[in-house]
C-alpha positions in Angstrom: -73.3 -40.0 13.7 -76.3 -40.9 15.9 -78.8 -38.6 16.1 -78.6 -37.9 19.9 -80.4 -34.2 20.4 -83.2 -34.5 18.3 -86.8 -34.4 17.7 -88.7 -37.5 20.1 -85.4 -38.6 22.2 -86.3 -38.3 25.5 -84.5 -35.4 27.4 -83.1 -35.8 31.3 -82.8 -33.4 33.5 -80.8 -34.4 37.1 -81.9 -32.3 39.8 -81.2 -31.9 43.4 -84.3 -30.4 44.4 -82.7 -27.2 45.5 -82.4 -23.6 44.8 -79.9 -24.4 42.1 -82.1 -26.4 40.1 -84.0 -23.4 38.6 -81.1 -22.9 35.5 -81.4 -26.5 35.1 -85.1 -26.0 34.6 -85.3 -23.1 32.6 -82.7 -24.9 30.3 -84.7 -28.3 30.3 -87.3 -26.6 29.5 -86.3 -24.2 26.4 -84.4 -27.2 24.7 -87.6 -29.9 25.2 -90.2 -27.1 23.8 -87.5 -26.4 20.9 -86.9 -30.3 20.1 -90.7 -31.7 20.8 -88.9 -33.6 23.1 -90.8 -35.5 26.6 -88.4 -34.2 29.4 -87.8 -36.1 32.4 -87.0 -35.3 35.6 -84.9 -37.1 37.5 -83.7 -36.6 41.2 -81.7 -39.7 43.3 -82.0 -40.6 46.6 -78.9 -42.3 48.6 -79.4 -45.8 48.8 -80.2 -47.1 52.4 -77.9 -48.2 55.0 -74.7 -46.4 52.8 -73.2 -45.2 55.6 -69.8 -45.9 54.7 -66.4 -44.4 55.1 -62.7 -45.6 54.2 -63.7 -49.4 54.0 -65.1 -49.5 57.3 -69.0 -49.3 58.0 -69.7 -45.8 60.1 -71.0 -46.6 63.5 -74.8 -44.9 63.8 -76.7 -44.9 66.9 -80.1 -44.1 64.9 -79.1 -47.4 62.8 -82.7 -48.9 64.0 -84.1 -45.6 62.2 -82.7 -45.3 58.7 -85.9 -46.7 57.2 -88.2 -44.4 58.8 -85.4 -41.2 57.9 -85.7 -43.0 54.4 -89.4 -43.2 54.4 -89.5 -39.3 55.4 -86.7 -38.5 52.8 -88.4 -39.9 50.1 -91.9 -38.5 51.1 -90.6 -34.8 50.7 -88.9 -35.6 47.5 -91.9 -37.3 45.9 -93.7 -33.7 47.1 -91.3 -31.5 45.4 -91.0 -33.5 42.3 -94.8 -33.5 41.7 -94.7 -29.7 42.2 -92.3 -29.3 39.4 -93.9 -31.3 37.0 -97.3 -29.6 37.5 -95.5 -26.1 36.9 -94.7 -27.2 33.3 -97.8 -26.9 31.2 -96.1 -26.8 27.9 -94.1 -29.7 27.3 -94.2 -33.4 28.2 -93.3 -33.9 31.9 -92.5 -37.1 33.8 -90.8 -37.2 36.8 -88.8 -39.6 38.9 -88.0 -41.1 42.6 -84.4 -43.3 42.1 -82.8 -44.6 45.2 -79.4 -44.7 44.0 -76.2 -42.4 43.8 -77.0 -39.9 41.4 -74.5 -40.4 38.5 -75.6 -44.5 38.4 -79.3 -43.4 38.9 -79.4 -41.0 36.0 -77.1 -43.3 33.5 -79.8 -46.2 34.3 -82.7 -44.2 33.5 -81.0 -43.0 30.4 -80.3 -46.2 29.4 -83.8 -47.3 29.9 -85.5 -44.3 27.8 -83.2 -44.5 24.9 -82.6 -40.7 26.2 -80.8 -38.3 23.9 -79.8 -36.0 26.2 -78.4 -35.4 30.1 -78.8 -32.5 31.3 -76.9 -31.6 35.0 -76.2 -28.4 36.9 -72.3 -27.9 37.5 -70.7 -25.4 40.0 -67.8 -22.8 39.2 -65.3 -24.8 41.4 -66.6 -28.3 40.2 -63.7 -31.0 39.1 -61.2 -28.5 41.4 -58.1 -30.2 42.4 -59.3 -30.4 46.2 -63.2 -30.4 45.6 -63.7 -34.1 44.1 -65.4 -34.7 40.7 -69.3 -32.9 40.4 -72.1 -35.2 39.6 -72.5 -33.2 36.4 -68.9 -34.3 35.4 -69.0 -37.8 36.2 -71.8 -37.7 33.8 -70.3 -36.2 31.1 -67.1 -38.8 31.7 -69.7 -41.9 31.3 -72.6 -41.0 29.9 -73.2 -42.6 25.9 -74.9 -39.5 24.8 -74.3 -35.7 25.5 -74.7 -33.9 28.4 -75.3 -30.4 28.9 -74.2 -28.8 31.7 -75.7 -26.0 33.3 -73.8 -23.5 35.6 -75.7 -23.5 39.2 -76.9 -20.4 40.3 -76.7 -18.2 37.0 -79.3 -18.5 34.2 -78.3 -20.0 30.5 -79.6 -16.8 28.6 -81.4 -19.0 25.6 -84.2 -16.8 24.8 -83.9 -14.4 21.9 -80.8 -15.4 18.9 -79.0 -18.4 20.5 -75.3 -18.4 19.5 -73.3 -21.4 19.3 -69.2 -22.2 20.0 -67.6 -25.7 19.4 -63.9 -26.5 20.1 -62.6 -28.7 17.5 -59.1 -30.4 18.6 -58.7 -31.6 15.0 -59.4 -35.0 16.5 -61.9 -37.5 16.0 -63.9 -36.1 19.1 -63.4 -33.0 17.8 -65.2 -34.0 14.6 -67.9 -35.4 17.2 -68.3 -32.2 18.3 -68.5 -30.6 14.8 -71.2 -32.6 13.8 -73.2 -32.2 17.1 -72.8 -28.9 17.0 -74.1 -28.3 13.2 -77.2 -30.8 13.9 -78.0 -28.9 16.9 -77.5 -25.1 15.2 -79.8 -26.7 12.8 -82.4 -28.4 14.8 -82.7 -24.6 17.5 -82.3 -22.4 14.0 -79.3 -21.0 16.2 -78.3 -17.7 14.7 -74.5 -18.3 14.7 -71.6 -21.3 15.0 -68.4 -20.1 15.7 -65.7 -23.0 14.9 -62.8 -22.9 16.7 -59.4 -24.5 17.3 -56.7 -23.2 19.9 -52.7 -23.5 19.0 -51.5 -24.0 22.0 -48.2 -22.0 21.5 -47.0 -19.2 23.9 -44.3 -16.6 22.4 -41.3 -18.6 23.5 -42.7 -21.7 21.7 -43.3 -19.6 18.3 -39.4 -18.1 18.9 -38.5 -21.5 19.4 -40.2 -23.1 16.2 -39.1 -19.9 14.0 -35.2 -20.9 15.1 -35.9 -24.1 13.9 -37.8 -23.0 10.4 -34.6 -20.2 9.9 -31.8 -23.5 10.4 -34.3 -25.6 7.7 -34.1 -22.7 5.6 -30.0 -21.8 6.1 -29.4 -25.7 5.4 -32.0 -25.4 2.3 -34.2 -27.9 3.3 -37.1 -25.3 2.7 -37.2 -22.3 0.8 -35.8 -18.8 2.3 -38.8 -16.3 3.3 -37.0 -12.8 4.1 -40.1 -11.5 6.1 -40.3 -14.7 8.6 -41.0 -13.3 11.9 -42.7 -14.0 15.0 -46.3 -11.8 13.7 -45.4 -13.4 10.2 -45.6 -16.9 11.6 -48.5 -16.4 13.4 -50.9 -15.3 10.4 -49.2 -18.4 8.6 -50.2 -20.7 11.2 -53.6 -18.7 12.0 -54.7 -18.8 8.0 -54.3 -22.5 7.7 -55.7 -23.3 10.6 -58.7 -21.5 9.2 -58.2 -23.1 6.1 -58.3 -26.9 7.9 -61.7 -25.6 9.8 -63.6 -24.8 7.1 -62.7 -28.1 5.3 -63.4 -30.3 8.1 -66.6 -28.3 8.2 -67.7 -28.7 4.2 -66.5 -32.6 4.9 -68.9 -33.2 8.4 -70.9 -35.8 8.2 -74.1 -33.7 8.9 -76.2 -31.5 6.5 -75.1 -28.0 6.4 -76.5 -24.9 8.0 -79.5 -23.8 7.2 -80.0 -20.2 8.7 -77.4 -20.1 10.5 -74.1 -18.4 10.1 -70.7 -20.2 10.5 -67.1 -18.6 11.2 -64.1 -20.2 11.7 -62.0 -18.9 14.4 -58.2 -19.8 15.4 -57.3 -18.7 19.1 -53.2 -18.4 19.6 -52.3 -19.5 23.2 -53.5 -20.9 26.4 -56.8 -23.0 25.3 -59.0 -21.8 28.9 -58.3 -18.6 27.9 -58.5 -18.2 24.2 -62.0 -20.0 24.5 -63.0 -17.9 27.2 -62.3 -15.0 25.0 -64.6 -16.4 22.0 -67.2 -16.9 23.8 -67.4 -12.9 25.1 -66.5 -12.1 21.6 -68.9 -13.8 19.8 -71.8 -13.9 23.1 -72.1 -17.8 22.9 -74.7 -19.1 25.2 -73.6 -22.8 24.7 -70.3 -24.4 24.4 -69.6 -27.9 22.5 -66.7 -30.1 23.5 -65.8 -33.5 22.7 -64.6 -36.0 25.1 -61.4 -36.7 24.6 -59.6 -40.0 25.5 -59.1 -39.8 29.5 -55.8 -41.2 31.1 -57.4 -40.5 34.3 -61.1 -40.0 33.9 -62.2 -38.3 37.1 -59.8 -35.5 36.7 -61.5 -34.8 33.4 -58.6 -32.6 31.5 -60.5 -33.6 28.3 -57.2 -34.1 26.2 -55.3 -30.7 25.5 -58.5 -28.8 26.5 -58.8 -28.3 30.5 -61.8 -28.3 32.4 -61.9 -24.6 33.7 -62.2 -23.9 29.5 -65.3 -26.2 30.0 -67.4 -23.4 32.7 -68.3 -20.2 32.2 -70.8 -17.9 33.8 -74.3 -17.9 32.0 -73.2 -20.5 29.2 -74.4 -24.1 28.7 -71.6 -27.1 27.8 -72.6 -29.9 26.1 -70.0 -32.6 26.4 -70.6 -35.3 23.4 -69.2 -38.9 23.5 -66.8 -40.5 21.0 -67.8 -41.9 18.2 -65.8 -44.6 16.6 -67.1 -44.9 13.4 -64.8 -42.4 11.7 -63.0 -43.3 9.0 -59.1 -44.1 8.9 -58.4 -42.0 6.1 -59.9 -38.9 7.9 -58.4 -40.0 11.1 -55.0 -40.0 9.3 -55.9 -36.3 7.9 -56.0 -34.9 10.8 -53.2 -36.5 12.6 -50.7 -35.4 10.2 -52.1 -32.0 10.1 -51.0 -31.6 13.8 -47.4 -32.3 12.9 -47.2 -30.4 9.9 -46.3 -26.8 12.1 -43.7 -25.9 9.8 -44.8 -26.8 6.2 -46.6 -24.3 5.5 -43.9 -22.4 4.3 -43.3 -24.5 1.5 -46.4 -24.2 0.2 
């Protein structure tokens, strides 16, 4: 895996030069004074004459004016973004002025930098069905390397033992995600890593699955287990789930915890909320997804894990790119572990 969030890769922090830049900040901040990481600051202006709507250019009457309301826009921006940067006395600040859209501007300067991080404010109704696709998403759908993103208006609490939660979708991005995570717990001396996976089963697909272990077993195809039940099945399936965690774990391609403590956990039903309760179970402060393969990329269901799972209040998310490197045989592994629901019984 590439080293992405580490020591000397430039961090980026997008910002709109609002109120709801201060999480962005704070979080900016903590991580580029943790990593010895220069942080830069980024904040886009619209590009000029970009009034457009539909395919057809937006009549304006101040159309003789845009480069003096340009001028004036930029002026105040340059102001505020020189007051940030002189507010941060103990890291390595450098700011900057793009006159772009924002996801294109902050993707280029990334680019330039050899950045190893993004990091992008996101609201609690961002990528809604009705409320378009957040800046902070569109990164995260494009970018090369992660992107954190920060919930607007409610403080990541990193200070003090930072816990950690990664969804693993027994995928290659899941094993992305896994190794991100671990070099990340590593590199903040996090205090936990819970490592979790979510069978996405409600009751009536568990009845359903039972029937069709009980005919396997009446036709002999498996051995008979008296004390198969609903509870019963869902131990089974929790325990070797566990089992498949921890080895995808010892197998990551990244060292191994130092100080912190891992756990493998195995939520049973809906993946938003089974995550949702990890993270108030175990206190996570940041969340670590991989990007799964998008269908359609703006709508950003990231595979079988949907974007609501992806924001919570007071926790970071960083979302890490694909990597294609992995190997067939491990790609193979996990594939068949997906379809292997009713083996276990033999074993």
């Amino acid at each position: 895996m590439i080293n992405h969030v580490s020591h000397q890769r430039p961090i980026i922090a997008a910002v709109l030069l609002k109120s709801g830049d201060e999480p962005i900040l704070t979080t900016a901040r903590y991580l580029a004074r943790k990593l010895h990481a220069p942080l830069h600051i980024v904040h886009a202006v619209r590009p000029m004459f970009s009034y457009v709507g539909a395919g057809d250019i937006v009549v304006n009457p101040y159309y003789g004016y845009e480069m003096n309301f340009n001028d004036k826009e930029e002026q105040l921006a340059r102001g505020k973004l020189d007051a940030l940067s002189g507010a941060f006395d103990d890291v390595e600040v450098s700011t900057h002025l793009i006159r772009d859209f924002p996801p294109e501007a902050v993707l280029s300067l990334a680019d330039e930098l050899n950045a190893g991080l993004i990091i992008a404010g996101v609201g609690a109704d961002a990528g809604g069905f009705l409320s378009g696709v957040s800046t902070g998403f569109t990164l995260a759908s494009e970018a090369n390397i992660p992107v954190l993103l920060v919930p607007e208006h409610n403080a990541v609490r990193l200070e003090g033992p930072l816990r950690i939660l990664v969804a693993d979708n027994f995928g290659e991005e899941g094993q992305a995600a896994l190794d991100a995570a671990v070099q990340l717990a590593n590199e903040l001396h996090a205090e936990s890593l819970t490592h979790v996976h979510v069978q996405d089963m409600s009751f009536q697909d568990v009845d359903r699955m039972i029937e069709s272990v009980r005919e396997s077993m009446i036709l002999g195809q498996i051995p008979s287990d008296p004390e198969l039940n609903r509870e019963y099945y869902i131990e089974k399936v929790k325990a070797r789930t566990q089992t498949e965690l921890m080895k995808r774990y010892e197998e990551s391609i990244e060292p191994h915890l130092n100080s912190t403590r891992y756990e493998a956990a195995v939520g049973f039903g809906k993946p938003a909320e089974e995550i949702h309760n990890e993270v108030n179970r175990v206190g996570a402060q940041m969340m670590v997804f991989g990007r799964h393969h998008l269908v359609h990329r703006k709508t950003l269901s990231l595979g079988r894990i949907p974007y609501p799972a992806m924001v919570e209040d007071g926790v970071a998310t960083l979302v890490v790119p694909d990597v294609k490197s992995g190997s067939q045989e491990k790609m193979v592994h996990r594939s068949n572990f997906e379809q292997q629901g009713t083996t276990f019984l033999n074993q």
